[in-house]
C-alpha positions as CSV (number, residue, x, y, z in Angstrom):
1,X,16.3,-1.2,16.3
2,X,16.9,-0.1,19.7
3,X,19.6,-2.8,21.1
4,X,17.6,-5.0,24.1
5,X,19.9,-7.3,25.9
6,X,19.2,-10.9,26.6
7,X,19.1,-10.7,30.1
8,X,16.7,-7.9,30.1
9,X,14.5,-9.7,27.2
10,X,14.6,-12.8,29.4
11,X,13.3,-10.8,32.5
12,X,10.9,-9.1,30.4
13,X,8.8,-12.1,28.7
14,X,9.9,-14.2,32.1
15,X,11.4,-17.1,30.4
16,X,13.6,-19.0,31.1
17,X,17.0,-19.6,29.4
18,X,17.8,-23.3,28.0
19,X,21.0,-22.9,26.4
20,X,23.2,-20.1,25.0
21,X,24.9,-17.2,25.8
22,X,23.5,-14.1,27.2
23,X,26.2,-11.8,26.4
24,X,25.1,-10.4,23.7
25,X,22.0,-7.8,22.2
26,X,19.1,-8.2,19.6
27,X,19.1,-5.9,17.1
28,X,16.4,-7.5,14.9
29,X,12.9,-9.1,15.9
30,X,10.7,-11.0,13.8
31,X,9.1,-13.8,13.7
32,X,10.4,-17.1,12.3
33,X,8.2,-17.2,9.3
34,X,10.3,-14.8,8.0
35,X,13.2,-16.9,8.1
36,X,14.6,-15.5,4.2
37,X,15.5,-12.0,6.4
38,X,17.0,-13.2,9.7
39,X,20.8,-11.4,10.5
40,X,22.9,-12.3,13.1
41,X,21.5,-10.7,17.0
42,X,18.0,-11.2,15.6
43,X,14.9,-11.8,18.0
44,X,13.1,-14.6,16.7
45,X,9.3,-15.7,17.7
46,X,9.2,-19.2,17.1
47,X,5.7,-21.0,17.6
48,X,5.0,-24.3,19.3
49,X,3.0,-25.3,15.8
50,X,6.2,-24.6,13.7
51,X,8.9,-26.9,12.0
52,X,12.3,-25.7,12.7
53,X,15.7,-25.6,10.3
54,X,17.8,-25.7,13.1
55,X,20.8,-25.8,10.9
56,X,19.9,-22.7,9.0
57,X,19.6,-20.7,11.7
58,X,23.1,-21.3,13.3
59,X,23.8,-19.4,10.1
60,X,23.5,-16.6,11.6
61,X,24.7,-17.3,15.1
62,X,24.3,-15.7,17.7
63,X,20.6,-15.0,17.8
64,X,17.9,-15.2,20.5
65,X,15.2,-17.8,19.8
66,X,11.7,-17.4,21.7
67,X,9.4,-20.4,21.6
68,X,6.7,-21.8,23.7
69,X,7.8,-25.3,22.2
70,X,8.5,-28.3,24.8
71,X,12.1,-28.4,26.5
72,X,13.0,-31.7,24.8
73,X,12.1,-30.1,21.0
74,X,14.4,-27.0,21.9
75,X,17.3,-28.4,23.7
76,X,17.8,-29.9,19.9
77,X,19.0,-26.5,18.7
78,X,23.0,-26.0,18.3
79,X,24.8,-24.4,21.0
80,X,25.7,-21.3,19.2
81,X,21.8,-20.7,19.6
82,X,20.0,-18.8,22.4
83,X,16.7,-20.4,23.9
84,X,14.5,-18.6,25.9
85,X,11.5,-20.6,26.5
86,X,8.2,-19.0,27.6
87,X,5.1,-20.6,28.8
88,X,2.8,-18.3,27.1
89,X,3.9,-17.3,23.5
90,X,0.7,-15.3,22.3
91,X,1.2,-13.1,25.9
92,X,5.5,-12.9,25.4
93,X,5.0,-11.5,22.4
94,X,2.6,-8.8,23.3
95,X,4.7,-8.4,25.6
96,X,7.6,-7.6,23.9
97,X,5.1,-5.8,21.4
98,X,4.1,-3.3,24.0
99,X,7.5,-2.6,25.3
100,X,9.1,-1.5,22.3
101,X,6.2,0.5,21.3
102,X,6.3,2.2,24.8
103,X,10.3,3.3,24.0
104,X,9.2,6.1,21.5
105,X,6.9,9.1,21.6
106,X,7.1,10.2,17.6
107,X,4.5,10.7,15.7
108,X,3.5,7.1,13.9
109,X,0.9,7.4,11.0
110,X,-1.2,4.2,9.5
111,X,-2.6,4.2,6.0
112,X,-5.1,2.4,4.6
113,X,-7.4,2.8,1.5
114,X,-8.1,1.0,-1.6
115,X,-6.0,3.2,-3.6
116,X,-3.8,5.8,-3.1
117,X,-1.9,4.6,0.2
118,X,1.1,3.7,-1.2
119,X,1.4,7.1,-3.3
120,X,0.5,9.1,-0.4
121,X,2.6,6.8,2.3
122,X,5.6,7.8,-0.4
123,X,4.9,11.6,-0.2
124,X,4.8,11.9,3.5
125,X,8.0,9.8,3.3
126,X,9.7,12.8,0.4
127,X,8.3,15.2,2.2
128,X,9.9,14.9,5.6
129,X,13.0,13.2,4.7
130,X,16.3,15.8,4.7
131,X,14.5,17.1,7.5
132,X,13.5,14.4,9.6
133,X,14.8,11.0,10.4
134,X,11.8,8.7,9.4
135,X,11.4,5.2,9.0
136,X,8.6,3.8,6.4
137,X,7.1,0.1,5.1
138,X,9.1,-0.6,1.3
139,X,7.3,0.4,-1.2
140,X,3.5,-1.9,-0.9
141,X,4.9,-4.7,1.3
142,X,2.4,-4.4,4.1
143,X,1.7,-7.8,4.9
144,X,0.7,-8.3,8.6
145,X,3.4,-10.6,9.4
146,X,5.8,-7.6,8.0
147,X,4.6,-5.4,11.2
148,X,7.1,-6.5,13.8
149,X,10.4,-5.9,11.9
150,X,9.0,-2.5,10.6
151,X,7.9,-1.6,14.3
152,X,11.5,-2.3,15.3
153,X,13.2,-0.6,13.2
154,X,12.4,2.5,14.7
155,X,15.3,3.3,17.4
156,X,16.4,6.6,19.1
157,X,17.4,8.4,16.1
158,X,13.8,8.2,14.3
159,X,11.7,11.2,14.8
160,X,8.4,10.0,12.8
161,X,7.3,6.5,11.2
162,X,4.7,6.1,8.5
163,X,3.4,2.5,8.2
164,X,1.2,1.4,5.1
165,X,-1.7,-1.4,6.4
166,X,-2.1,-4.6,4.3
167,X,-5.5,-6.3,4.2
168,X,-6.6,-9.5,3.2
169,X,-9.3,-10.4,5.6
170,X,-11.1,-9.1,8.6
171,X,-8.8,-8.2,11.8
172,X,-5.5,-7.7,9.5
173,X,-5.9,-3.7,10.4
174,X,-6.8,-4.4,14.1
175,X,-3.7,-6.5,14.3
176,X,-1.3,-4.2,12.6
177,X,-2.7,-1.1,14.7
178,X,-2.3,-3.5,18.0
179,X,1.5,-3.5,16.7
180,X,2.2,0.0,15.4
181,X,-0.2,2.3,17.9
182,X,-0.7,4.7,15.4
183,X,-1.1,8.1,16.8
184,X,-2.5,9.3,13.2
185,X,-4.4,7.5,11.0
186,X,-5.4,7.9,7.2
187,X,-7.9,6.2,5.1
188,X,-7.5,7.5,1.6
189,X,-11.0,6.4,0.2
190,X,-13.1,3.0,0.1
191,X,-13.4,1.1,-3.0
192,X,-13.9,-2.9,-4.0
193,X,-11.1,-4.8,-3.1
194,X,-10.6,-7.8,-1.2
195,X,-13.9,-9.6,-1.6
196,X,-12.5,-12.8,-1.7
197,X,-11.5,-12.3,1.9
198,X,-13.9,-9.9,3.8
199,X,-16.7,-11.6,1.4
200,X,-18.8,-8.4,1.1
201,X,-18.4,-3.9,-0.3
202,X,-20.2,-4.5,3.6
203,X,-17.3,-6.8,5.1
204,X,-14.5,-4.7,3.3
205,X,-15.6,-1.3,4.7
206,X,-15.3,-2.6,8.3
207,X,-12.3,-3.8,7.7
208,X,-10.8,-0.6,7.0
209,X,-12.9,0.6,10.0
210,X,-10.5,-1.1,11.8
211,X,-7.8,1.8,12.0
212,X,-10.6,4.1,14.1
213,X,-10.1,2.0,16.9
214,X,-6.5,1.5,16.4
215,X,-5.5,5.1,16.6
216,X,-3.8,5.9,20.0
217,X,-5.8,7.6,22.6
218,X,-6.3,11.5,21.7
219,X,-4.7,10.5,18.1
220,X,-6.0,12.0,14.9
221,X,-8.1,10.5,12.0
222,X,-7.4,11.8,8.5
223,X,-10.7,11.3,6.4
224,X,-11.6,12.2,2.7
225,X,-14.8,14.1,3.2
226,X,-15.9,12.8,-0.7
227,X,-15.7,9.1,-0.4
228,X,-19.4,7.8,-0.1
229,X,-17.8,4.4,2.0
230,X,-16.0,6.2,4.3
231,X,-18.8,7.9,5.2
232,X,-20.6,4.8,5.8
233,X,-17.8,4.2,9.1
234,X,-19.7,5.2,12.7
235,X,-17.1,7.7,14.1
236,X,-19.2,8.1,17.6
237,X,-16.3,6.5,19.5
238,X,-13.9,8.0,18.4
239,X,-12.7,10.7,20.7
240,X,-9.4,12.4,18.9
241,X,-9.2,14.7,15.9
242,X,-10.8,14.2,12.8
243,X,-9.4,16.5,9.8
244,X,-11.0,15.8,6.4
245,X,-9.2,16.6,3.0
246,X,-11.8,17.0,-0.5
247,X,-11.7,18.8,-3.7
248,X,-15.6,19.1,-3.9
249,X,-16.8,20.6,-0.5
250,X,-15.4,22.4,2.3
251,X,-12.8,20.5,4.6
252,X,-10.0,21.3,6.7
253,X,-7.8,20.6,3.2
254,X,-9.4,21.4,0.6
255,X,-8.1,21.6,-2.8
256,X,-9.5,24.1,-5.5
257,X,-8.8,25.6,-9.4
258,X,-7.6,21.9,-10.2
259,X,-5.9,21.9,-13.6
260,X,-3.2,20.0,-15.8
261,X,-0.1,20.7,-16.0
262,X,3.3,19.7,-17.1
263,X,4.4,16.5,-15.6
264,X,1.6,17.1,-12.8
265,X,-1.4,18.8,-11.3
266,X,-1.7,22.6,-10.2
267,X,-4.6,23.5,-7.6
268,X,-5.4,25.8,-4.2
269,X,-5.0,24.7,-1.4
270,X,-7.3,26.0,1.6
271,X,-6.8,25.5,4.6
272,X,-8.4,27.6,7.5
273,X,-7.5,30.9,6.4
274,X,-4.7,29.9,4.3
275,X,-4.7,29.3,0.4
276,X,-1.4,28.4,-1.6
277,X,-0.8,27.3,-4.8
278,X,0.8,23.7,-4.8
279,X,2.1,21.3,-7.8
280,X,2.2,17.4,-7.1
281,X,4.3,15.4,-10.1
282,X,1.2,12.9,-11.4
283,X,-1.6,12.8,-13.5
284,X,-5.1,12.7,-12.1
285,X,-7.8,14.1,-9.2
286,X,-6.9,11.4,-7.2
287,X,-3.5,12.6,-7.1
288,X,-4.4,15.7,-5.8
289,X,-6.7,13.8,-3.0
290,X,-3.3,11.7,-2.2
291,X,-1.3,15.1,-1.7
292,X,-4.1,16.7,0.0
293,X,-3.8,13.3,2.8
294,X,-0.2,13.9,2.7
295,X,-0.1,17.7,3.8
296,X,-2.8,16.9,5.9
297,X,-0.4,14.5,8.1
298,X,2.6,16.0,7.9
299,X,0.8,19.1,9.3
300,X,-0.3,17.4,12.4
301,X,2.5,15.6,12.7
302,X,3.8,19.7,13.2
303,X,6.3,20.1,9.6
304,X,5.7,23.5,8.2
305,X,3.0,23.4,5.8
306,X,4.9,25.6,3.5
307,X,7.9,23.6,3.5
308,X,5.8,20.5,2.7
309,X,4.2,22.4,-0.2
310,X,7.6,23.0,-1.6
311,X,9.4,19.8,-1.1
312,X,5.9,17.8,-2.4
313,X,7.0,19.8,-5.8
314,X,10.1,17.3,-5.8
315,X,8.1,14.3,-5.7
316,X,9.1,11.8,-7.9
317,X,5.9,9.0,-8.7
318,X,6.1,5.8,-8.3
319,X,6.9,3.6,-11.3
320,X,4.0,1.9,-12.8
321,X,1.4,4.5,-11.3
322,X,-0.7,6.0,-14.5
323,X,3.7,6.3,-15.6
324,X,4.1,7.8,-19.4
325,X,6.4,6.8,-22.1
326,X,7.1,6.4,-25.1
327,X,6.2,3.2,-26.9
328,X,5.8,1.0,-30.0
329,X,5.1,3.6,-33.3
330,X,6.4,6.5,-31.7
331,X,2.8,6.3,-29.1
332,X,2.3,7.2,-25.7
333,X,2.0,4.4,-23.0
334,X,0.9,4.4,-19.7
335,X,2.0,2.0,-17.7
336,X,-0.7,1.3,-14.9
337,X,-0.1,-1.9,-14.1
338,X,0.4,-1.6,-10.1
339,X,-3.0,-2.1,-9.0
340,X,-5.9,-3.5,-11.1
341,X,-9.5,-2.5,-9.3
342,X,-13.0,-0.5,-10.0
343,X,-11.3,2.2,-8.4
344,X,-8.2,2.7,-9.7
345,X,-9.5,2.0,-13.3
346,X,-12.1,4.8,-12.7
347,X,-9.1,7.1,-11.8
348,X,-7.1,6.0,-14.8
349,X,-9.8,6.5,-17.3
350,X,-10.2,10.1,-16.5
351,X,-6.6,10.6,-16.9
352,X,-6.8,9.4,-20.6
353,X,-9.5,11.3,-21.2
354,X,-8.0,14.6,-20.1
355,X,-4.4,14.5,-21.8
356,X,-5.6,12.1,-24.6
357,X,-8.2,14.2,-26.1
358,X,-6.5,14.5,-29.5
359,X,-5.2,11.0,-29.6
360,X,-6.5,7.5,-30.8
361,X,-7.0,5.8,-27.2
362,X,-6.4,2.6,-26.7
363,X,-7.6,1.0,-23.5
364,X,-6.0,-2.6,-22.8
365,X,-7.1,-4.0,-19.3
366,X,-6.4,-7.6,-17.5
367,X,-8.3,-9.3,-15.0
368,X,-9.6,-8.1,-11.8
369,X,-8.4,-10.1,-8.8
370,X,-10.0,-10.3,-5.3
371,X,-13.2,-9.7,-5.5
372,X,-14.6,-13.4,-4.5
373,X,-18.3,-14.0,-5.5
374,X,-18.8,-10.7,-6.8
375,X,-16.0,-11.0,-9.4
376,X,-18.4,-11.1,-12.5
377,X,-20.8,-8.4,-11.0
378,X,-17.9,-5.6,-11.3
379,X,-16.4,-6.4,-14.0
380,X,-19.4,-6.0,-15.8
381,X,-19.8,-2.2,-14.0
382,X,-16.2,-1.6,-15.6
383,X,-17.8,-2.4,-18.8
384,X,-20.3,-0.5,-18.6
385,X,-17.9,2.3,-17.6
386,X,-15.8,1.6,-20.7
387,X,-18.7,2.3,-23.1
388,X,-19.2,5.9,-21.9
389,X,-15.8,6.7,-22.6
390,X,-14.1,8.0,-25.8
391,X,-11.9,5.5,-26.3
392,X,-11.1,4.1,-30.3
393,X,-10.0,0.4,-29.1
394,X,-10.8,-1.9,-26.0
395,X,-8.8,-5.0,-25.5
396,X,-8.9,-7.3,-22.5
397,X,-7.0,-9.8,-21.4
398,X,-7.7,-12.7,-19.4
399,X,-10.6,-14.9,-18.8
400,X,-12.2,-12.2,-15.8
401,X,-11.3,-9.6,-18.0
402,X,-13.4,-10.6,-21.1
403,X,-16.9,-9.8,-19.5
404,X,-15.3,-6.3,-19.4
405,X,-15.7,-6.5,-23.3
406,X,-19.1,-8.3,-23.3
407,X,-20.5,-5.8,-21.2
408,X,-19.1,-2.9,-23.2
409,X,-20.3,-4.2,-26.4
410,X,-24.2,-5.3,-24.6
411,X,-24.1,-1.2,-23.5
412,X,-23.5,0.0,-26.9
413,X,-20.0,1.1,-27.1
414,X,-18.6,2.6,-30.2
415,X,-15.1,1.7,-29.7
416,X,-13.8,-1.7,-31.9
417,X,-13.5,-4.6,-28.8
418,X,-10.8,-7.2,-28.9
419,X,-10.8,-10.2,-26.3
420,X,-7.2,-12.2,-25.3
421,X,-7.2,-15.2,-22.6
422,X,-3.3,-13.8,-22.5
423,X,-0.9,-11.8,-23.6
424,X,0.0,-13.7,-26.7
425,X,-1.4,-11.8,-29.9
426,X,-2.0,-8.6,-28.7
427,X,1.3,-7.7,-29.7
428,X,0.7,-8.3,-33.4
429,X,-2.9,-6.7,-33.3
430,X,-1.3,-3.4,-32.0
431,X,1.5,-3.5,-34.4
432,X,-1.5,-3.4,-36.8
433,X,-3.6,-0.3,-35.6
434,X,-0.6,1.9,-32.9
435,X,0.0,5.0,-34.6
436,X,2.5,7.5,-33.3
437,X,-0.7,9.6,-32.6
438,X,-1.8,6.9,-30.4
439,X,-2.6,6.5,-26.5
440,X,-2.0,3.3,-24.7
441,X,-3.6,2.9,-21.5
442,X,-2.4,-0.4,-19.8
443,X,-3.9,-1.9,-16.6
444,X,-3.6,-5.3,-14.7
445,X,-2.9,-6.8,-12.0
446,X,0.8,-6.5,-9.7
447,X,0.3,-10.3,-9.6
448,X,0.2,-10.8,-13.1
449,X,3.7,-11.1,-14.5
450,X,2.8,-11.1,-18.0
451,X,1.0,-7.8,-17.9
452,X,3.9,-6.3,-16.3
453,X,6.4,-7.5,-19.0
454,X,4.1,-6.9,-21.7
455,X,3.8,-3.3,-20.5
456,X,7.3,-3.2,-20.1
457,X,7.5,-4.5,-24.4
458,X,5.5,-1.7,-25.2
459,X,7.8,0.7,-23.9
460,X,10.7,-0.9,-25.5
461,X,12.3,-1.9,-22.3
462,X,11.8,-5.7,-23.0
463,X,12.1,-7.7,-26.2
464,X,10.5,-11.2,-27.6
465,X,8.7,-11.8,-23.8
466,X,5.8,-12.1,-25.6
């Protein structure tokens, strides 16, 4: 962060200070929600409506507190505390929003997308650092409430931040982009996600349409040109740049001669004139669609495209994305157990069915989460997937999960179909039928625990969780 001083903070939000000394500068803002990650010199937004620990925050004395809360409720705080009380705390905050923002002229890009923004958040990140000083949201924590302490810490050293959006209902993306001011923007693809909260495929998509109006003036929108819901986004306002990235038509990125390889994908890029030859570590298309996104943005953002071709070669993928090891019986597991949604599955089933062509494949999937009223709908369309595929076994787990295997079986599917409310005896049925010919596929949930340690049994890395 960029040091502020209190006297300057207290001149900026006009407040006025209670108690405390003003000697000192913040190098930390956040808000007080967030109490678990406050360090001494920290800014903290504290809201009329919240219950204080007074006593755990002289912890970390000094620190500057900002609060719209009445005189007699602050004056409460130990000395060793700074109050700066504001009449307004929606418009200090803003205020101090706006300021900071205004103290930097890099380029900032915002993803969003059902899948993919993560990965492709991670490979702008690999690609410029060495080169450039950049500062990036950890791994998938993009809660809203994360967006003030990311914002600030940018300070004068950073030359480019890359900001992953979190969604859980409508106005999230608006509110993050009101933070960050994104001067690119990406939307990797639409999918079904988050039903519970935007309550409709309609309500979702306009959610992530969020981040065409949050892009900075004269800014640039990254779009994939293949993705039938982000076509369905009105783009007439929008007066920057649009640059489109596809492996199936012509774009400004367009990747051709897709193929397996060794630990990755091969393909052609094109671009304008240009066409190289680029290798991205991970299996799948969607892969290539997430490197596509990447080169895409680091080319505006002005890094040499060739650079970025060769440092995306060094890429190392994230654990738990479509990851292969070896498991139980001398088989092949992968470990998919990030992200669990139509989407992703989709992805991860034409994966298997490219490298696992002369294997017995085994598909084990948990339930899918957040999709509200429409939960029984979609799983039943994964079902229905399942049964087209080659696949030797199907086992879900998990309540949701199990109209997966109704469905499958209703539609035909050759494959033998094994139903689990939980982990507990899948285990024993897979000691029964894993051969060191066989192919694991394993998907579910980040929330679900159990999935993840079961996966994590299957490789060998845990013992007797299950």
């Amino acid at each position: 962060m960029i040091a502020l001083s209190v006297k300057d903070l207290q001149a900026l939000l006009a407040g006025q200070i209670l108690q405390g000394a003003t000697n000192f500068s913040v190098k930390q803002a956040l808000h007080y929600t967030q109490l678990d990650s406050i360090k001494r010199y920290a800014l903290i937004f504290l809201r009329k409506s919240e219950t204080v620990d007074w006593k755990r925050l002289a912890q970390h004395a000094p620190i500057l507190i900002v609060s719209d809360k009445a005189e007699e409720e602050l004056r409460k705080a130990p000395a060793s505390i700074t109050i700066l009380q504001v009449k307004n705390m929606h418009r200090a905050f803003w205020q101090f929003v706006d300021y900071y923002r205004a103290l930097f002229t890099i380029p900032v890009v915002a993803l969003t997308g059902t899948c993919g923004k993560t990965t492709t958040k991670e490979m702008l990140r690999h690609i410029l650092l060495g080169d450039w000083q950049v500062q990036a949201t950890v791994s998938s924590i993009n809660e809203p409430r994360q967006s003030l302490n990311y914002l600030t810490t940018v300070d004068k050293e950073t030359k480019a931040a890359i900001f992953e959006l979190g969604l859980g209902n409508l106005g999230n993306i608006k509110h993050q982009c009101l933070i960050y001011k994104p001067t690119i923007g990406i939307i990797t693809n639409i999918g079904v996600h988050h039903l519970d909260g935007c309550q409709s495929l309609e309500g979702y998509i306009q959610a992530k349409a969020e981040i065409v109006e949050g892009i900075a003036k004269n800014g640039t929108l990254i779009l994939n040109a293949d993705d039938v819901n982000s076509k369905k986004i009105s783009l007439t306002a929008f007066k920057g740049k649009i640059v489109t990235f596809s492996v199936k038509q012509n774009a400004n990125f367009k990747a051709s001669n897709i193929q397996y390889a060794a630990g990755g994908m091969r393909f052609t890029l094109i671009t304008g004139k240009e066409r190289h030859d680029c290798f991205v570590p991970g299996y799948g298309e969607h892969q290539v669609y997430n490197a596509l996104a990447a080169l895409a943005a680091t080319t505006e953002m002005g890094f040499p495209l060739r650079k970025a071709i060769s440092k995306l070669r060094t890429f190392k993928n994230m654990e738990r994305h479509l990851q292969f090891s070896k498991g139980i019986a001398g088989s092949t597991i992968i470990d998919d157990t990030w992200t669990n949604n139509p989407t992703s599955i989709e992805a991860a089933l034409k994966v298997l069915a490219a490298v696992g062509k002369n294997n017995k494949r085994i598909v084990i999937l948990g339930d899918i989460k957040r999709l509200g009223n429409y939960e029984r709908q979609y799983h039943r369309e994964i079902g229905s997937l399942i049964a087209k595929q080659s696949i030797d076994t199907l086992i879900t787990i998990g309540h949701r999960a199990k109209d997966i295997a109704l469905q499958a079986k209703a539609d035909g599917i050759s494959a033998e179909v094994h139903s689990f409310s939980d982990v507990k005896g899948v285990m024993a049925l897979l000691q029964r039928i894993v051969t060191k010919n066989s192919m694991i596929l394993i998907k579910g949930p980040m929330s679900s625990r159990s999935m993840i340690d079961f996966a994590s049994e299957l490789k060998g890395e845990k013992k007797g969780t299950v």
